[in-house]
N, CA, C and O of each residue as an XYZ file, in Angstrom:
420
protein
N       6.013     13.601      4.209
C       6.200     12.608      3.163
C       6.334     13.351      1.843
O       5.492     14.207      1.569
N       7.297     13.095      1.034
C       7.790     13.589     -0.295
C       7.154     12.482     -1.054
O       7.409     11.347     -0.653
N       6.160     12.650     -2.360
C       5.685     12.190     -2.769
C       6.125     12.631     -4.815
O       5.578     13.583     -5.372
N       7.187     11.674     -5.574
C       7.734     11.984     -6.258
C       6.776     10.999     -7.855
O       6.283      9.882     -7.697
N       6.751     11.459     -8.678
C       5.876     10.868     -9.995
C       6.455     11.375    -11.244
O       6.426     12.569    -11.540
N       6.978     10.469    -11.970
C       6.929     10.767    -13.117
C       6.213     11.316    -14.141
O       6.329     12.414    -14.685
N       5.199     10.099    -14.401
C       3.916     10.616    -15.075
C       2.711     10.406    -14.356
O       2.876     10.257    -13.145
N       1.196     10.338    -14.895
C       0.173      9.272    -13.963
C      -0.166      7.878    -14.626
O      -1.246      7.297    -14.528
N       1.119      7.379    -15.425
C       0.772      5.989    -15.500
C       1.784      5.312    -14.711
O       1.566      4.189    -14.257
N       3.160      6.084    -14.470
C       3.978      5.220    -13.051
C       3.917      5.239    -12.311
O       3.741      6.378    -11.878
N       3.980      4.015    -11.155
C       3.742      4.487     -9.914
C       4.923      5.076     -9.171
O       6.006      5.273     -9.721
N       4.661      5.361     -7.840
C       5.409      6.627     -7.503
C       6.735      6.276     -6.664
O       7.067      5.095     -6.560
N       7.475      7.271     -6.081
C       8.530      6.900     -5.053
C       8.249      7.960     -3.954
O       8.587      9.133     -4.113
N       7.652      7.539     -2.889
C       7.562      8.352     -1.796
C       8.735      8.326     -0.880
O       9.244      7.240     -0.604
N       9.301      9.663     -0.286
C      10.704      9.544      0.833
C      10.014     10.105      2.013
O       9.196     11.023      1.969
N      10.467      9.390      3.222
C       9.772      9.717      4.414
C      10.850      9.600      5.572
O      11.905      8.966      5.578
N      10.222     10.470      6.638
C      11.006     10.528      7.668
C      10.194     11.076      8.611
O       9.060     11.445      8.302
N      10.721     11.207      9.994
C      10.519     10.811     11.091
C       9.638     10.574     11.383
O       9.568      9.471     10.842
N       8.183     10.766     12.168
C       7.302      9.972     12.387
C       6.989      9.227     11.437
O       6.933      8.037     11.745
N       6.810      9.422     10.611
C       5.828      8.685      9.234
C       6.700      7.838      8.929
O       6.318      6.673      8.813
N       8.310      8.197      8.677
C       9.173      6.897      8.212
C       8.770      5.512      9.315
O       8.756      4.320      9.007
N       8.429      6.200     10.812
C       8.139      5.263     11.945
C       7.162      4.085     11.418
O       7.319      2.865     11.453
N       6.068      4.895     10.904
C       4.498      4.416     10.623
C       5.001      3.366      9.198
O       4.761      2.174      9.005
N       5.635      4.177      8.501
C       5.430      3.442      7.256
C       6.023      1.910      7.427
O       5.530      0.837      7.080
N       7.512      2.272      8.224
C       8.428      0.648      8.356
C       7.475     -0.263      9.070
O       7.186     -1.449      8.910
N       7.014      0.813     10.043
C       5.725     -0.440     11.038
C       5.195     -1.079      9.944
O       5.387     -2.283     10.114
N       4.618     -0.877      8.896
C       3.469     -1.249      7.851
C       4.145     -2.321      7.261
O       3.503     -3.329      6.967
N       5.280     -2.256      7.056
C       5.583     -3.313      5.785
C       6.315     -4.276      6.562
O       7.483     -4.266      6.953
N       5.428     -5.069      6.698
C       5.892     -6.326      7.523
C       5.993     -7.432      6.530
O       5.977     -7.048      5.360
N       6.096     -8.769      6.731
C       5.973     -9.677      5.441
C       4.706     -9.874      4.897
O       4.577    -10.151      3.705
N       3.636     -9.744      5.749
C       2.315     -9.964      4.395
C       2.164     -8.934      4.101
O       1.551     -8.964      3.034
N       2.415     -7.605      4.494
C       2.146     -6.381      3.323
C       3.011     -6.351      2.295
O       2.797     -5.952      1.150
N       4.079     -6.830      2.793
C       5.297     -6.948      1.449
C       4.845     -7.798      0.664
O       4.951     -7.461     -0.515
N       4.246     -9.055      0.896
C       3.659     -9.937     -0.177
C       2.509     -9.197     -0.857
O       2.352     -9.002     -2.063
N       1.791     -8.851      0.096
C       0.217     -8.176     -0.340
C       1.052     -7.000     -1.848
O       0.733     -7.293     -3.000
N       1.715     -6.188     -1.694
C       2.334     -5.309     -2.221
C       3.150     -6.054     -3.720
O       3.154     -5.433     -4.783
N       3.476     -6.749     -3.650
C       4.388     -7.864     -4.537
C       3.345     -8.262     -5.070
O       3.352     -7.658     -6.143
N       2.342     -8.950     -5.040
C       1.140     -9.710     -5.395
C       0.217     -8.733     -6.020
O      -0.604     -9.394     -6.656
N      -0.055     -7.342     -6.148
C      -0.892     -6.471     -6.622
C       0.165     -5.818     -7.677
O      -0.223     -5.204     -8.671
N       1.246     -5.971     -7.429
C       2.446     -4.974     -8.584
C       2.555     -4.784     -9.978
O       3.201     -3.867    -10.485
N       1.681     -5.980    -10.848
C       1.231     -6.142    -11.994
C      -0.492     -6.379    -12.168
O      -1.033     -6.321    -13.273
N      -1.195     -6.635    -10.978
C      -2.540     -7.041    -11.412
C      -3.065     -6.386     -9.967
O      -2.495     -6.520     -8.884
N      -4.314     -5.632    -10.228
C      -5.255     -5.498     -9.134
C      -6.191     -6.395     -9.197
O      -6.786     -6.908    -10.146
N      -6.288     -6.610     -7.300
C      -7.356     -7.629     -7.033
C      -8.395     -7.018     -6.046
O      -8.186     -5.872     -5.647
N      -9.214     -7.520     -5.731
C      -9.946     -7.438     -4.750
C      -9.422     -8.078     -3.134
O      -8.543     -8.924     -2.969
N     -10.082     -7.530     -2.262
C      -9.599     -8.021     -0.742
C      -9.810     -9.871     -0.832
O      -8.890    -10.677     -0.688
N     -11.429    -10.252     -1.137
C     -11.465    -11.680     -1.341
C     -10.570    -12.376     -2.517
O     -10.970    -13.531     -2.664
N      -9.808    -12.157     -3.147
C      -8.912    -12.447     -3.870
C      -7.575    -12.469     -2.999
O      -6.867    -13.456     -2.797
N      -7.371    -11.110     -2.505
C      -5.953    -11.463     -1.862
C      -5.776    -12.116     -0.732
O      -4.684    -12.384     -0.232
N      -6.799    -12.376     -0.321
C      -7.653    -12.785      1.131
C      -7.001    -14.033      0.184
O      -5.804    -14.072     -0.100
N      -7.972    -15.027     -0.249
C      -7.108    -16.479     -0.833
C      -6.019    -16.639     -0.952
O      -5.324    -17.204     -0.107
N      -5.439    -15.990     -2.471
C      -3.872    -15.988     -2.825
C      -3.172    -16.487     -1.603
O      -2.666    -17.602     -1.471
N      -3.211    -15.383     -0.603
C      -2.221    -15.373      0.389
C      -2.612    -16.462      1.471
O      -1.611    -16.902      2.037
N      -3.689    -16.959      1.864
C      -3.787    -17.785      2.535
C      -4.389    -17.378      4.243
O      -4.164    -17.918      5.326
N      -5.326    -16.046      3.808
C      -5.354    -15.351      5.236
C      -6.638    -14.663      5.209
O      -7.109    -14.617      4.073
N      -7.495    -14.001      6.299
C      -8.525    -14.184      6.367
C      -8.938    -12.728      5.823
O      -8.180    -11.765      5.939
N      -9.934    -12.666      5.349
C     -10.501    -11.148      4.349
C     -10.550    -10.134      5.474
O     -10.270     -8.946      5.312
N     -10.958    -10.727      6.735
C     -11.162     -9.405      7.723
C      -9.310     -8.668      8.201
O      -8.963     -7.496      8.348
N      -8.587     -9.828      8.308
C      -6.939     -9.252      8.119
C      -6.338     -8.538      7.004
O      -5.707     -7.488      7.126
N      -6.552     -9.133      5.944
C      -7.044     -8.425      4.805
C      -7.255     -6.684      4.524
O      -6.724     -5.616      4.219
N      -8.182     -7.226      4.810
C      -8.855     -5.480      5.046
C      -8.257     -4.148      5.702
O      -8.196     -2.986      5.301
N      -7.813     -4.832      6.955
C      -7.156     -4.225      8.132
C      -5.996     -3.395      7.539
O      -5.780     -2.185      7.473
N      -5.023     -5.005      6.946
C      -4.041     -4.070      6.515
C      -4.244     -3.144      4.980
O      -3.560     -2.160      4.697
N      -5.241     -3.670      4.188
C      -5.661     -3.066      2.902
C      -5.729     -0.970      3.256
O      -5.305     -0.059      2.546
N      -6.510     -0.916      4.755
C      -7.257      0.205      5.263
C      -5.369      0.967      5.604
O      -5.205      2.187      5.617
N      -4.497      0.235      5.778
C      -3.582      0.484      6.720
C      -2.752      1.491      5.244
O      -2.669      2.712      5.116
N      -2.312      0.507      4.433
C      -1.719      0.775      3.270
C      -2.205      1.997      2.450
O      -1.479      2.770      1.825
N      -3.488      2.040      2.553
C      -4.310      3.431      2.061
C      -3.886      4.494      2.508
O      -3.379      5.441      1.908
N      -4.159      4.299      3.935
C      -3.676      6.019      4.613
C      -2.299      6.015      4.192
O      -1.795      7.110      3.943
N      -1.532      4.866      4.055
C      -0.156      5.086      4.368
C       0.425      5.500      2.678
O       1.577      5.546      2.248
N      -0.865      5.757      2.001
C      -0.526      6.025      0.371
C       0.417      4.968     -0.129
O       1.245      5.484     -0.880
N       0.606      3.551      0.030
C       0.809      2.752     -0.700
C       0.514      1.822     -1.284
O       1.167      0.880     -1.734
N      -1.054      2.207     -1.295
C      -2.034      1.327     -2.076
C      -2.794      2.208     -2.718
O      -2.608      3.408     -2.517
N      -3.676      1.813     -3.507
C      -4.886      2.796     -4.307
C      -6.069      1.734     -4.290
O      -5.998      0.689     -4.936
N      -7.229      2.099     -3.455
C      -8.456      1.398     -3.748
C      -9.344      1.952     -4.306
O      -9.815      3.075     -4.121
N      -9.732      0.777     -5.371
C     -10.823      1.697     -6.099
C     -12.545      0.848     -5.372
O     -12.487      0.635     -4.161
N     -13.555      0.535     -5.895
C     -14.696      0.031     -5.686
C     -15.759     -0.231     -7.010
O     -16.310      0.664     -7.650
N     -15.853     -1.267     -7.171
C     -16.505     -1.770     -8.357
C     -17.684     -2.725     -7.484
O     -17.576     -3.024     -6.294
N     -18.863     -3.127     -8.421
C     -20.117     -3.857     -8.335
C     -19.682     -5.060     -8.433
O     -19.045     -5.411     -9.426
N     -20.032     -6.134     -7.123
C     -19.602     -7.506     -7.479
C     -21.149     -7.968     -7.442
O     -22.181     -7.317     -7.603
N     -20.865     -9.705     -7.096
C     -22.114    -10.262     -7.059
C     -22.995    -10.229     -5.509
O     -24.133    -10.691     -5.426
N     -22.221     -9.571     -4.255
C     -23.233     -9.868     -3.726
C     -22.550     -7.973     -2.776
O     -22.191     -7.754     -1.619
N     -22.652     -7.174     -3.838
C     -22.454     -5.696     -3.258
C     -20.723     -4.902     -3.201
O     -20.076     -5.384     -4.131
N     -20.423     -4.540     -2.917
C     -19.623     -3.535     -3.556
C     -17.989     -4.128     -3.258
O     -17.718     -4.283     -2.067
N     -16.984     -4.438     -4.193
C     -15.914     -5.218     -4.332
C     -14.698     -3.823     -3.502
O     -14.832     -2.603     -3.599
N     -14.088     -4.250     -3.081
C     -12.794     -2.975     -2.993
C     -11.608     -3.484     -3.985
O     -10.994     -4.525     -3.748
N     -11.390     -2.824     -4.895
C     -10.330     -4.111     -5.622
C      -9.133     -2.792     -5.194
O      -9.447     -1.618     -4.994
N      -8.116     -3.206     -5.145
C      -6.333     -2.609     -4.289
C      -5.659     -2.995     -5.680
O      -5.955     -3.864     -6.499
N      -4.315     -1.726     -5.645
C      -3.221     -1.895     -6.741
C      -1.953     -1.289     -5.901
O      -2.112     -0.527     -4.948
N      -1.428     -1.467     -6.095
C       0.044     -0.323     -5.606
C      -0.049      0.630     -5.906
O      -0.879      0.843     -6.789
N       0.557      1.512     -5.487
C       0.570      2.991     -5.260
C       1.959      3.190     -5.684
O       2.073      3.568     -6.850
N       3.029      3.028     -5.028
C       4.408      3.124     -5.276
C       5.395      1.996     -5.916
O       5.035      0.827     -6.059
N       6.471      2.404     -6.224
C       7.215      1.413     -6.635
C       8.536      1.477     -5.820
O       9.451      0.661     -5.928
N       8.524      2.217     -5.249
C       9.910      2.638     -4.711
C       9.486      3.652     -2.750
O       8.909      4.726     -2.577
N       9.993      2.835     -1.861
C       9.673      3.990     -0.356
C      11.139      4.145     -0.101
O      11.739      3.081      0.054
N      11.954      5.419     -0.011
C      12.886      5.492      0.418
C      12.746      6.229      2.015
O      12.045      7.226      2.189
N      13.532      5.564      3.130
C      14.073      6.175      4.308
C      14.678      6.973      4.553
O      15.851      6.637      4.388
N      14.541      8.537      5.089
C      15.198      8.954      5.815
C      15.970      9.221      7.037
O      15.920     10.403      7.377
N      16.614      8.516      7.730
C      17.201      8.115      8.735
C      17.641      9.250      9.866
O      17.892      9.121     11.064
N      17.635      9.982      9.320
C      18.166     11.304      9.831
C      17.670     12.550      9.620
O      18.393     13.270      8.931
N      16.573     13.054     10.038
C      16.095     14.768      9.315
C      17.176     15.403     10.243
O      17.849     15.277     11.267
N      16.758     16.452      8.772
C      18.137     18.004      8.735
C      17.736     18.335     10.041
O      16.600     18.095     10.452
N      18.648     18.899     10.742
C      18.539     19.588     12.068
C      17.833     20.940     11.561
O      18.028     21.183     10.370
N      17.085     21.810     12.235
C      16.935     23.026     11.911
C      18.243     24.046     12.029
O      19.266     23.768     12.655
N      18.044     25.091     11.414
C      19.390     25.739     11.127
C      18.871     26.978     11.738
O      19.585     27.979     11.806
């Protein structure tokens, strides 16, 4: 995974290919694409996006955990009212595909 940044206040454009391009397309199905769309200007917490979207905090999570490894989320952890919040933002703004890696030469 090519991991490209302007500065550290934009978010990024990662390019990927072969396995990982595999992993990543697996990931972005339509509620991560919403989940992803829905955090793009405001970070929330899992019980926040858990509502918004209409789906349960433990699915939530799942894919929250999924998006992390897959570096297209950033979780941070703040003090709520009943123990420790995960609040999620985007990571990237841009995943480009590689369809084809270079053959070795």
């Amino acid at each position: 995974m090519l991991v490209k940044e302007e500065n550290s206040q934009s978010k990024k454009e990662i390019v990927v290919s072969g396995s990982e391009a595999l992993r990543v397309a697996d990931a972005l199905t339509a509620t991560t694409m919403k989940m992803l769309q829905l955090l793009w200007k405001e970070s929330f917490d899992v019980s926040t996006i858990s509502k918004k979207l209409g789906l349960s905090q433990a699915y939530i999570s799942q894919q929250v955990k999924l998006l992390e490894e897959l570096k297209l989320l950033n979780v941070t952890y703040a003090r709520g009212k009943r123990g420790i919040r995960k609040i999620c933002s985007t990571a990237v703004e841009q995943v480009t595909f590689i369809i084809k890696d270079k053959a070795p030469e």
